[in-house]
MMTF fields as JSON, N, C-alpha, C and O atoms, coordinates in Angstrom:
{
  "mmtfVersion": "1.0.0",
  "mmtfProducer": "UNKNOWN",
  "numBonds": 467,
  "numAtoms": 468,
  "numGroups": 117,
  "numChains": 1,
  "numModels": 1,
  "chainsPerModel": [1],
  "groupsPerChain": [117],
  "chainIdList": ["A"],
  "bondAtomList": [4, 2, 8, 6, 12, 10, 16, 14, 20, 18, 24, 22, 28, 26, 32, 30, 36, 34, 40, 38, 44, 42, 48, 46, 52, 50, 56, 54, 60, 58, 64, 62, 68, 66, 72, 70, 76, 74, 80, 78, 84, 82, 88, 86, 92, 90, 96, 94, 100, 98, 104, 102, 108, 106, 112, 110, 116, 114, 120, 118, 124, 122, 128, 126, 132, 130, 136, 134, 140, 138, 144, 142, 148, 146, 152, 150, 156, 154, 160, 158, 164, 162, 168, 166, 172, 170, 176, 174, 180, 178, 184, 182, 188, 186, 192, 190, 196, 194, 200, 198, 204, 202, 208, 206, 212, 210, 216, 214, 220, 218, 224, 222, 228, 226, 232, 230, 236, 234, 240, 238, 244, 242, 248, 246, 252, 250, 256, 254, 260, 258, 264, 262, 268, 266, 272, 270, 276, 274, 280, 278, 284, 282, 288, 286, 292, 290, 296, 294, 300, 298, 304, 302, 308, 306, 312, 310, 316, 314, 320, 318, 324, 322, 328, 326, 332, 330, 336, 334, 340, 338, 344, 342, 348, 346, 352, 350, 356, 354, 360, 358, 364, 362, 368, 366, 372, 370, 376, 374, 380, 378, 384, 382, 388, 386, 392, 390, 396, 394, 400, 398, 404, 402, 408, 406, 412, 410, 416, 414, 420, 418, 424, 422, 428, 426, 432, 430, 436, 434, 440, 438, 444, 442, 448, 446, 452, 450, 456, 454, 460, 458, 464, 462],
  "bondOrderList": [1, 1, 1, 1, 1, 1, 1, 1, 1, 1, 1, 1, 1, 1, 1, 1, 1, 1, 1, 1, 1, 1, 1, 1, 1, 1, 1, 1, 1, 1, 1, 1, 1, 1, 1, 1, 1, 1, 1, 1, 1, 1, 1, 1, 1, 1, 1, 1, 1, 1, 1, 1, 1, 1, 1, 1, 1, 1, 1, 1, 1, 1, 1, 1, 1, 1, 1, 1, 1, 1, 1, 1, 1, 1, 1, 1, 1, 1, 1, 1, 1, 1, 1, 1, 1, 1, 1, 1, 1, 1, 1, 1, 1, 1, 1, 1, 1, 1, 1, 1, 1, 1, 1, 1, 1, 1, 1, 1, 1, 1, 1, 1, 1, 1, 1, 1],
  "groupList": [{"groupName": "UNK", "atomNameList": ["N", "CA", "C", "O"], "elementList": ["N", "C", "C", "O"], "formalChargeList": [0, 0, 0, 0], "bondAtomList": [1, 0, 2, 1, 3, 2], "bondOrderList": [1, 1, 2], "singleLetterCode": "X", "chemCompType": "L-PEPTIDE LINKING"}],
  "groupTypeList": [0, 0, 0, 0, 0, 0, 0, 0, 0, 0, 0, 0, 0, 0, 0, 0, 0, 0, 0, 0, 0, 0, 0, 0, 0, 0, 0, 0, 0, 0, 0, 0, 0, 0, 0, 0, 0, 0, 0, 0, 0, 0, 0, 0, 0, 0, 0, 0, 0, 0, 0, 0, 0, 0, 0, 0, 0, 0, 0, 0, 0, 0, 0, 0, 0, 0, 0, 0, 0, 0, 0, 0, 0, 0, 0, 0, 0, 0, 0, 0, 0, 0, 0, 0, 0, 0, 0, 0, 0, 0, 0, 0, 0, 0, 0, 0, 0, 0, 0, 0, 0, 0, 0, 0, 0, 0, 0, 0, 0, 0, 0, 0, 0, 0, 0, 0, 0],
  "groupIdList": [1, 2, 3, 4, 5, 6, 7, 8, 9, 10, 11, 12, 13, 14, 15, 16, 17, 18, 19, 20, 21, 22, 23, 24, 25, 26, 27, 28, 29, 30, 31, 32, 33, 34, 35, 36, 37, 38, 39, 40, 41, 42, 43, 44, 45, 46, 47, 48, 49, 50, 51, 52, 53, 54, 55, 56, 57, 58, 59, 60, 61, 62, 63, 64, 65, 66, 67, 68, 69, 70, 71, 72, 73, 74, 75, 76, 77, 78, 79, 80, 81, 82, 83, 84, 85, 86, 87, 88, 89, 90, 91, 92, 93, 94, 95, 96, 97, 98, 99, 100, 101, 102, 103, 104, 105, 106, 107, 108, 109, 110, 111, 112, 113, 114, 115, 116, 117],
  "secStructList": [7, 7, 7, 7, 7, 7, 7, 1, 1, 1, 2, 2, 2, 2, 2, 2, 2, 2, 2, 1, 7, 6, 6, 2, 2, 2, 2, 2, 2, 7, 3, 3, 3, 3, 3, 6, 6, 3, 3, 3, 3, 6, 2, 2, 2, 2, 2, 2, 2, 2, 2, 2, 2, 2, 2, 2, 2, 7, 6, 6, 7, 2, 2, 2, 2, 2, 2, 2, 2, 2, 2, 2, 2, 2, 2, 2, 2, 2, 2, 2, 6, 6, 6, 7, 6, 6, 6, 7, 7, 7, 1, 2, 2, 2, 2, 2, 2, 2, 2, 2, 2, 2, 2, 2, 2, 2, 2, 2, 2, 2, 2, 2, 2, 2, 6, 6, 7],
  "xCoordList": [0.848, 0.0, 0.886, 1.942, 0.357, 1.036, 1.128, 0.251, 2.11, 2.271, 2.054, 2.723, 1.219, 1.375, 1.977, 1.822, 2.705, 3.903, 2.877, 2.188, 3.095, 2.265, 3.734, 3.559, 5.027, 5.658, 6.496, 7.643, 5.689, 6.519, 7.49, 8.426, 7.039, 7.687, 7.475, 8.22, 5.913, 5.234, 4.341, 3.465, 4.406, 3.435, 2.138, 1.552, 1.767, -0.201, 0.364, -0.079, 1.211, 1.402, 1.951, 1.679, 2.575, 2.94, 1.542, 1.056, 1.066, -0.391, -1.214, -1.733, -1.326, -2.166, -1.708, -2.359, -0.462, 0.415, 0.017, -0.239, -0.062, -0.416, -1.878, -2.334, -2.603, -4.019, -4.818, -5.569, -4.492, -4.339, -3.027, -2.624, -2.407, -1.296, -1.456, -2.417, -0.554, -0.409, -0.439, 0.253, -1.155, -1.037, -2.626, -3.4, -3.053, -4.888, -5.575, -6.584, -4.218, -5.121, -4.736, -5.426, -3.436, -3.375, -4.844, -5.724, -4.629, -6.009, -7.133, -7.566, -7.498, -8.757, -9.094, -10.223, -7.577, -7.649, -8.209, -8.625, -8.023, -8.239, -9.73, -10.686, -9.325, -10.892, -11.556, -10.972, -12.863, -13.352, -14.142, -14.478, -14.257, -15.293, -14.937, -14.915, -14.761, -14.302, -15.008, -14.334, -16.048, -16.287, -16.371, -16.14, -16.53, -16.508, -17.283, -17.004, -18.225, -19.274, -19.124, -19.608, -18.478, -18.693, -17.458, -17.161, -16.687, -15.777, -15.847, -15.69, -16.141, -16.271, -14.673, -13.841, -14.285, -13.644, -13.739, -14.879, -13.167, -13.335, -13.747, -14.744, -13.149, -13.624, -14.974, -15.331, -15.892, -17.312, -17.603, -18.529, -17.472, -18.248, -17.644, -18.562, -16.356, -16.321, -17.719, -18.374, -17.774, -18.602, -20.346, -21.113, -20.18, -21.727, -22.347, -23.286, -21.269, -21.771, -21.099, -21.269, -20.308, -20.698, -21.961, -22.265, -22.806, -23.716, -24.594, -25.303, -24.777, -25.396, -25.196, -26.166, -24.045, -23.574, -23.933, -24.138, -24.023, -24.65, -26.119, -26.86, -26.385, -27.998, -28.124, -28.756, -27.65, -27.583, -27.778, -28.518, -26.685, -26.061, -26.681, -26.941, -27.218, -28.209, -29.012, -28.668, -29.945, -31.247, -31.99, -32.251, -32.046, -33.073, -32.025, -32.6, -30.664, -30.333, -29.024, -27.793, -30.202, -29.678, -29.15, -27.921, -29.609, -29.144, -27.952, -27.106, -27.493, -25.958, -24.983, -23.983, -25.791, -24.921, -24.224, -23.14, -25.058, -25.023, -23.679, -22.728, -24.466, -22.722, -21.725, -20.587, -21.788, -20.366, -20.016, -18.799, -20.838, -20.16, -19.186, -18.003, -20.206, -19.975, -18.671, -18.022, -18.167, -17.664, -16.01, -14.997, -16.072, -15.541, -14.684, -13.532, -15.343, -15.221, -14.11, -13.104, -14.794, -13.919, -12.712, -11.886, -12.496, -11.445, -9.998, -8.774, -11.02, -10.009, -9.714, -8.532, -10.572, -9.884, -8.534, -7.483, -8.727, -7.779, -6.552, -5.456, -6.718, -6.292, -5.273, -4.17, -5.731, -5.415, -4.634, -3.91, -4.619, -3.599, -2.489, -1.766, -1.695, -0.778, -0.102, 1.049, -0.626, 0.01, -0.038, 0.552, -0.77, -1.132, -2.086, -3.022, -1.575, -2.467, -3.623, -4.652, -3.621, -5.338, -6.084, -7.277, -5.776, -6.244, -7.012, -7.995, -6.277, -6.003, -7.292, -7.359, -8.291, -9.377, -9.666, -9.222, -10.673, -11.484, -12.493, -12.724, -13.161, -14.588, -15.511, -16.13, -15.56, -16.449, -16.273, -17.062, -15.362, -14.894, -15.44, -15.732, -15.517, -16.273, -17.566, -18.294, -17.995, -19.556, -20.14, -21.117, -19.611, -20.037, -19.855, -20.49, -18.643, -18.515, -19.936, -20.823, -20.065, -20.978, -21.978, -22.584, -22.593, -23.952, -24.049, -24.86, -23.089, -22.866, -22.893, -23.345, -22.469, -22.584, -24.218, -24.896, -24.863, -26.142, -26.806, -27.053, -27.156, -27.886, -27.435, -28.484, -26.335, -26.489, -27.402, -27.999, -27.12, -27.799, -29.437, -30.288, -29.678, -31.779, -31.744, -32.6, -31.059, -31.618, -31.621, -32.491, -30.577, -30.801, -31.934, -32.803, -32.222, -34.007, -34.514, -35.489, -34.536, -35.755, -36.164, -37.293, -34.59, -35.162, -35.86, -36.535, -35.306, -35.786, -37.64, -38.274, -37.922, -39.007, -39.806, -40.878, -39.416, -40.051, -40.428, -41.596, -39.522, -39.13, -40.048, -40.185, -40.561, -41.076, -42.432, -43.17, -43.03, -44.289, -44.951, -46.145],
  "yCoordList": [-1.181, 0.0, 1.233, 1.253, 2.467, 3.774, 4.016, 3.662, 4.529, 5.353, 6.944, 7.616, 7.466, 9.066, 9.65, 9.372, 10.565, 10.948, 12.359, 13.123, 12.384, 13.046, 13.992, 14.881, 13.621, 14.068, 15.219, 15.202, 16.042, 17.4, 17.965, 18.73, 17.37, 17.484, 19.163, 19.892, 19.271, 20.114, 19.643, 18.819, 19.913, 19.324, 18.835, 17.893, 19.514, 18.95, 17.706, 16.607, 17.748, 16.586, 15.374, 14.246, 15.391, 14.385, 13.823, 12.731, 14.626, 14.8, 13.783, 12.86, 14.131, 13.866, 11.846, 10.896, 12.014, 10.43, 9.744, 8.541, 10.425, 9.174, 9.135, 8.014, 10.085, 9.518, 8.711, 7.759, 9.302, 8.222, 7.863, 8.701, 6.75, 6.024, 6.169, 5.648, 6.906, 7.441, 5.936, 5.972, 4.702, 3.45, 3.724, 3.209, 4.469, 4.429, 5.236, 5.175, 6.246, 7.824, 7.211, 7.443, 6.447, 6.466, 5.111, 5.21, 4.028, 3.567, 4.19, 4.042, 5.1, 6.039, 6.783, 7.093, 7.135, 8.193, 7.501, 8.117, 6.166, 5.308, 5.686, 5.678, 6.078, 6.735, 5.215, 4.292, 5.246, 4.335, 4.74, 4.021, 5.802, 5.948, 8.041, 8.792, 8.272, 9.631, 10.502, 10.427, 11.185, 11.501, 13.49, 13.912, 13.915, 15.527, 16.606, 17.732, 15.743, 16.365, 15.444, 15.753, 14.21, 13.117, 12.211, 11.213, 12.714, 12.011, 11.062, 11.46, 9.726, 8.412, 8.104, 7.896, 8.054, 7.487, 6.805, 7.101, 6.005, 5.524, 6.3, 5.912, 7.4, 8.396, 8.729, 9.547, 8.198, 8.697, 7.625, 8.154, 6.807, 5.18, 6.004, 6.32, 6.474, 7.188, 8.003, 7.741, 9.436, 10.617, 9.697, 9.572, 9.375, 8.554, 7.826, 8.151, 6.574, 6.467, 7.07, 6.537, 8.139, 9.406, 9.684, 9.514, 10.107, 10.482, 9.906, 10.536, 8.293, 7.217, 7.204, 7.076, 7.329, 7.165, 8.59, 8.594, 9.643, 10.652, 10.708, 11.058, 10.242, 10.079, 9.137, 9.552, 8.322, 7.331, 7.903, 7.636, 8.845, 9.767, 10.661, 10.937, 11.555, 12.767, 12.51, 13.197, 11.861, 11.517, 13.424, 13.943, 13.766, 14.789, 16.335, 17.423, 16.284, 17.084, 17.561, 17.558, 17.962, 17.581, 18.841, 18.774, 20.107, 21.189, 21.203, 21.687, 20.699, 20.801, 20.094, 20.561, 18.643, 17.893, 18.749, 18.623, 19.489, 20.509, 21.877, 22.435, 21.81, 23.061, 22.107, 22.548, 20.95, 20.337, 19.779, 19.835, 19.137, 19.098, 20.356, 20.302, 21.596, 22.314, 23.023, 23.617, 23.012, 23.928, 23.14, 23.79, 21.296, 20.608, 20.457, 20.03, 20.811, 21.166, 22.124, 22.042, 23.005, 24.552, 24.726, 25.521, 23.911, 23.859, 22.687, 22.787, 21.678, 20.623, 21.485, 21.504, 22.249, 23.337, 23.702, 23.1, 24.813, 25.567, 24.891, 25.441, 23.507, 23.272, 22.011, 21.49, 22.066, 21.749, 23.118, 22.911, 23.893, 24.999, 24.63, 25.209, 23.811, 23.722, 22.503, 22.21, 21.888, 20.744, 19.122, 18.078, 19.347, 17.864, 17.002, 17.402, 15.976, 15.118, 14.624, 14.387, 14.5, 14.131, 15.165, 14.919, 16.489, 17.921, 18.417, 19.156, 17.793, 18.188, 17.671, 16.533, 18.536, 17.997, 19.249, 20.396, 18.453, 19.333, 19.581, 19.067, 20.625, 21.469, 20.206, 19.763, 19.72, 18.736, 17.949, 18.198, 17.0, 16.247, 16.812, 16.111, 17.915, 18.496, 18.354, 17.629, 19.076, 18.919, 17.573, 17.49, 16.656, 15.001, 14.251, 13.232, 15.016, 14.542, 15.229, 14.433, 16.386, 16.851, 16.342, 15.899, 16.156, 15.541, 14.296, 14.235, 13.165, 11.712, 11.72, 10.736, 12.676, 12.827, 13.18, 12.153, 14.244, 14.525, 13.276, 12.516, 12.939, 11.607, 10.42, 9.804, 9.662, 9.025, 9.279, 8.553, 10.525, 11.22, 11.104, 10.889, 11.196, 11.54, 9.743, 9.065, 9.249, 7.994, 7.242, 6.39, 7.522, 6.416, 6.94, 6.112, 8.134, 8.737, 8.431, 7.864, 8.402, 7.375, 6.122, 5.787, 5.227, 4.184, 3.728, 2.792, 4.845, 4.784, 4.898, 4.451, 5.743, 5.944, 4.97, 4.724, 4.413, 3.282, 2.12, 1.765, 1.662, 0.79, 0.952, 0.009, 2.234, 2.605, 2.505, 2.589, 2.285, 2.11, 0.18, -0.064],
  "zCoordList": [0.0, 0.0, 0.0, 0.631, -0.857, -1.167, 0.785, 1.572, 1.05, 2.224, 2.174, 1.387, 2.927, 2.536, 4.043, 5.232, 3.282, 4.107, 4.785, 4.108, 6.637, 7.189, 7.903, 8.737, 7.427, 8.986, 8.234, 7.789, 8.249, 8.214, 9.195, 8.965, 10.519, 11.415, 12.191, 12.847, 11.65, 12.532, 13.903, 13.64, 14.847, 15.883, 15.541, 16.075, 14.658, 13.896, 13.063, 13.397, 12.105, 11.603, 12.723, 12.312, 13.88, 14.628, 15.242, 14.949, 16.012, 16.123, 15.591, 16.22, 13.847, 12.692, 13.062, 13.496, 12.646, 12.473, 14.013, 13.963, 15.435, 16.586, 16.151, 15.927, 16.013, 15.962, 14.903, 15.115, 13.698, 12.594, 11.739, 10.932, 11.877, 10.914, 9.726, 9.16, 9.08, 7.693, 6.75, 5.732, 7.016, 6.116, 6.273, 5.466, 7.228, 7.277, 6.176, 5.474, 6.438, 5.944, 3.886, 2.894, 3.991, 2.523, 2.15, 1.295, 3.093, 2.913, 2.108, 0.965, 3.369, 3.336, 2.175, 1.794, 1.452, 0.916, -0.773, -1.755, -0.585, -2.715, -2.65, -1.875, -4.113, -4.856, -5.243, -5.81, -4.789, -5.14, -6.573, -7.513, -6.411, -8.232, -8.155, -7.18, -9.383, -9.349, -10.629, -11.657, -10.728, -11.997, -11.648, -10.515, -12.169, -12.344, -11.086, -10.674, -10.798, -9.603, -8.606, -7.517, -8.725, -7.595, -7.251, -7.908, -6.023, -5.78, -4.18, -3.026, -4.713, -3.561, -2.749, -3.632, -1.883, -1.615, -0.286, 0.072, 0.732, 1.615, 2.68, 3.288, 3.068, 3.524, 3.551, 4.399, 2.695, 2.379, 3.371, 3.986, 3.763, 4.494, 5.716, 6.474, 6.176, 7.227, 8.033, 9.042, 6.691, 6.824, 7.377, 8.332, 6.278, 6.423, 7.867, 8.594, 7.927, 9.509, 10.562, 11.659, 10.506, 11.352, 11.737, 12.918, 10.905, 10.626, 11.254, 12.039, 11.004, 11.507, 13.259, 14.005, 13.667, 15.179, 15.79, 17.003, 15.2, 16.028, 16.099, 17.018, 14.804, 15.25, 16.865, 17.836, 16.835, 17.885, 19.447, 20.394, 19.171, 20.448, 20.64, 21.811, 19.482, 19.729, 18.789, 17.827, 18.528, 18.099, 17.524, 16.439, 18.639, 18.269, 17.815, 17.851, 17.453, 17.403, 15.921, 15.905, 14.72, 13.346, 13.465, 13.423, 13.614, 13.314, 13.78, 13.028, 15.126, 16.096, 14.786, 14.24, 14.511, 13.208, 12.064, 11.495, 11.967, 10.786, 10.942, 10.394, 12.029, 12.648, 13.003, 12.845, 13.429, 13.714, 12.338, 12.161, 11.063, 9.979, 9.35, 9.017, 9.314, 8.41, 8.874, 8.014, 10.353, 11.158, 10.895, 10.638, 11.064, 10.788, 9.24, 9.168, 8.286, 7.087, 6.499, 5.795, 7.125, 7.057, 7.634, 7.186, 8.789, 9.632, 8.713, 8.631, 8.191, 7.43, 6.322, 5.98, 5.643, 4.713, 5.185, 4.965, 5.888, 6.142, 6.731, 6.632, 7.452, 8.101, 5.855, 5.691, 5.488, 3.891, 3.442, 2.468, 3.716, 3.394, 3.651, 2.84, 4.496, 5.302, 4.485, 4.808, 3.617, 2.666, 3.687, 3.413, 4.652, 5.201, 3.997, 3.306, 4.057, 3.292, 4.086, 3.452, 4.901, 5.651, 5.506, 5.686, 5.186, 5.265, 3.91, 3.85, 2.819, 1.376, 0.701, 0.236, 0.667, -0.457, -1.515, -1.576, -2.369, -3.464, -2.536, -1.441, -3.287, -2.923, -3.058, -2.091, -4.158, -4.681, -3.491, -2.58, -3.286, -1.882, -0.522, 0.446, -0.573, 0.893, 0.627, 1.306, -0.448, -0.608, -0.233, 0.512, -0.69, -0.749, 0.61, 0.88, 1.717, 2.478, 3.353, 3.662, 3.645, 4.49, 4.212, 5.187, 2.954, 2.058, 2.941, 3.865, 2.596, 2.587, 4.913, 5.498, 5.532, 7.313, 6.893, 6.864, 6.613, 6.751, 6.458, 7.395, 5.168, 4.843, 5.616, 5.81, 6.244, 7.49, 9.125, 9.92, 9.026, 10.168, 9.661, 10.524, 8.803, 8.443, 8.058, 8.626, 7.399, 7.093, 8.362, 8.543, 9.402, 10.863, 11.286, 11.56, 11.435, 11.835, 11.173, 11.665, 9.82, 8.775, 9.423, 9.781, 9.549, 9.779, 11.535, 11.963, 12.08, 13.268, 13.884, 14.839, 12.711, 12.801, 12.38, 12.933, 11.497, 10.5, 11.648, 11.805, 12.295, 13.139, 14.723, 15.503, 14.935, 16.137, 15.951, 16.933, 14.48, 14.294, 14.311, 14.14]
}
């Protein structure tokens, strides 16, 4: 497996490398399907049951989801300025990730509801 090199040998990148092992993040990082508006990668099965496990935890509380995606987002941006590869996405890639956390979050309440009847 590709290794992606995390150790700049800034404190965020040492950081980055104890909490996730740069054999995860290059894992994480293979495109599973890539077309112009839509980029899959492992990372998306991440975002998604995120999504799924906070419903779990806070059931009644999508809007908070919504500021901790979006807030989360912006921060891996900027925090992608800095040339970390766990950091480093497309726009398109953010869009899909926040999309792909929301729709885990409403579909575990979908099915929750479904299930309570």
């Amino acid at each position: 497996m590709v290794s992606v090199s995390q150790t700049g040998g800034s404190l965020l990148d040492k950081i980055v490398d104890f909490i996730i092992p740069p054999y995860i993040v290059a894992f994480l990082n293979n495109q599973i399907y890539r077309a112009p508006f839509l980029i899959l990668n492992y990372w998306s099965f991440v975002h998604f049951f995120a999504g799924v496990l906070f419903f779990f935890l806070q059931p009644n509380r999508f809007k908070l989801w919504i500021i901790i995606n979006l807030s989360f987002e912006i921060i891996e941006f900027v925090l992608g300025l800095g040339g970390n590869p766990l950091f480093v996405e497309e726009f398109v890639d953010i869009f899909w990730d926040v999309l792909l956390s929301l729709s885990g979050f409403l579909i575990a309440q979908m099915i929750a509801k479904k299930l309570k009847k």
